[in-house]
DRENVEXTI-742713 format. One record per residue (C-alpha): x, y, z. Coordinates in steps of 0.25 Angstrom, whole numbers, plus 5000, padded with zeros to 4 digits. Example, Ala and Ser with C-alpha at 12.3 -4.5 7.8 and 13.67 -1.06 7.14 Angstrom:
<pts>
504949825031
505549965029
</pts>
This chain:
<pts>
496550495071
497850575069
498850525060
499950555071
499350455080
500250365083
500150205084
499650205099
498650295094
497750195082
497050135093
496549985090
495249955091
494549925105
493749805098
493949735086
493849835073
493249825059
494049845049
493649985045
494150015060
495449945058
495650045044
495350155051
496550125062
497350095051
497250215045
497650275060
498850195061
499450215046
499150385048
499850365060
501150295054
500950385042
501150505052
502450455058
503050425044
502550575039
503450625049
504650545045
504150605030
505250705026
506650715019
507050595011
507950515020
509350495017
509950335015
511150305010
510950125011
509850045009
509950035025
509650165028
508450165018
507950035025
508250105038
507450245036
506150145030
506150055041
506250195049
504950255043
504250115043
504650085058
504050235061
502650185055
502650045060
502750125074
501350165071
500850045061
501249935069
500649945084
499350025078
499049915068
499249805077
498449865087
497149855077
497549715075
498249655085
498349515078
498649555064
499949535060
501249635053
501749625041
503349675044
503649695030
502949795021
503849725009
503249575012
502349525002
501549395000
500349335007
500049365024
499849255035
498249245038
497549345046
497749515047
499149575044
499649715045
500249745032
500849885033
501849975027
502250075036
502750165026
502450135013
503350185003
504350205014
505550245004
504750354997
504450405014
505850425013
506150475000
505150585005
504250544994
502750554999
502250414993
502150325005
501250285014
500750205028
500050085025
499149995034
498549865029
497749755035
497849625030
496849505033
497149365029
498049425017
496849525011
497149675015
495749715021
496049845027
497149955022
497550085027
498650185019
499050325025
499950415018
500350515026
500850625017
499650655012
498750595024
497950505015
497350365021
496950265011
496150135018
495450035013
494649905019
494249785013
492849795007
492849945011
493450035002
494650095000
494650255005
495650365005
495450455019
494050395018
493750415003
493550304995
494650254984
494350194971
495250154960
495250224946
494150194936
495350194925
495150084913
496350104904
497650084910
498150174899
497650294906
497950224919
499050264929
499650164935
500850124946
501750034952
502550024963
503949944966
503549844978
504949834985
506349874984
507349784978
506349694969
506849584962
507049584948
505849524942
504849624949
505749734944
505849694930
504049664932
503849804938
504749864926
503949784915
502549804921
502849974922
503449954908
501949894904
501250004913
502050114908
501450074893
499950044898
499650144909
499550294908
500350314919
501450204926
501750264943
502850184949
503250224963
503150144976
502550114986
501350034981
500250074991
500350234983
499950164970
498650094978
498250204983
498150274970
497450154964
496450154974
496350294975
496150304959
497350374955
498250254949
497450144940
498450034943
499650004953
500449864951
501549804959
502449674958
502849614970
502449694982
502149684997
500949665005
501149815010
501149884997
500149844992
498949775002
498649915006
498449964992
497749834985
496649854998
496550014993
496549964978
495449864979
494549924989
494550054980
494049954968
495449924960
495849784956
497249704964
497749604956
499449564954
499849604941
499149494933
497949524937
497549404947
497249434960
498449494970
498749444984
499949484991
501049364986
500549404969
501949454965
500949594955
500149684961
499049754953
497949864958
497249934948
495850004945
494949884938
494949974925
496449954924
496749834930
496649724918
497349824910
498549844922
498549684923
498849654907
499849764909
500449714919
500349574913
501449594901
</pts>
């Protein structure tokens, strides 16, 4: 299916569909929107005010929920939408939409290249299906519960790295305008990682990290606070390419744990105690 297709286009299924057919239409629908916002790709674009920096992102995320929104709830007519990329916490019962229209929205238009479209679908408040296009380079990263994570049909796994010491790792910040206590804890841990690790990346938007865990490139990626859409898409990637979620203790993550941790298994105890001091 060509990425210019537009919403009307990801036809839903005639009957019900497996999983693996609602991935596959997914996928459509977040090449689709990707198409639309590598249109808008360009220039950086000027604001003076905080309001016309909200304006132009609610702009580009309007463009991609044009596509998103009537394609998605077409394959699942009863599931229901998260508004708000930035929400955290634990969903209602049942299938949600969790989506990010234009993850890493600011860097879009900063005319930096790290963003991306993101898709996930969430069943009683476990992601089991997850579809991420970036559409500067035309990579599609998916991955489905029990199945695999895959990168255009390749399979991912996460790095064989044991010593954090040669390991490069990242963080992210989860959302503008954090309060003070996460600051001074995402200041302290980078601190600990800067003296630990090979190599400390800090950048947002979460979901690049991920993908690079998954993919193998990054050993470890950790967050504090964090919404449902930053990091859903990329814990599905992470586990299903064989990496280890946790929060930043080490005990297991669900989406209210105020730390976020995805690392290869080799590292991960290593990433914990780190994180720890």
């Amino acid at each position: 299916m060509s990425e210019t297709l537009r919403a009307t286009e990801v036809a839903a299924p005639a009957g019900p569909a497996s999983d693996t057919d609602l991935l596959a239409r997914t996928a459509d629908a977040v090449r689709a929107a990707g198409a639309v916002l590598r249109e808008r790709f360009g220039d950086v674009v000027a604001h003076r005010t905080r309001e016309e920096l909200m304006s132009a992102l609610a702009a580009n995320d309007e463009a991609a929920l044009d596509i998103l929104r009537p394609a998605l709830t077409g394959l699942r007519p009863n599931a229901g939408w998260v508004e708000d990329e930035l929400d955290g916490g634990a969903l209602p019962s049942g299938e949600w939409w969790v989506v990010d229209p234009a993850e890493g929205n600011v860097n879009h238009l900063h005319a930096l290249p790290e963003w991306a479209v993101t898709a996930t679908l969430v069943r009683d408040n476990r992601p089991v299906l997850t579809a991420v296009h970036l559409p500067l380079t035309g990579e599609t990263y998916t991955a489905l519960t029990g199945a695999g994570a895959h990168l255009d049909g390749r399979p991912l796994h996460v790095s064989p790295t044991t010593d954090l010491g040669l390991g490069l790792v990242a963080t992210s910040q989860a959302r503008p305008d954090e309060d003070e206590e996460v600051v001074r804890r995402i200041g302290s841990s980078i601190t600990a990682m800067l003296s630990d690790a090979l190599v400390v990346r800090t950048s947002v938007p979460a979901t690049l990290h991920l993908l690079n865990v998954a993919a193998g490139r990054i050993d470890a990626f950790w967050q504090f606070a964090g919404a449902r859409a930053d990091l859903l898409p990329g814990a599905l990637l992470v586990t299903e390419a064989g990496g280890r979620i946790t929060d930043a203790e080490g005990r297991p993550w669900t989406p209210q744990s105020d730390g976020f941790l995805a690392a290869a298994p080799g590292v991960h105890t290593q990433a914990v105690a780190t994180l720890s001091r």
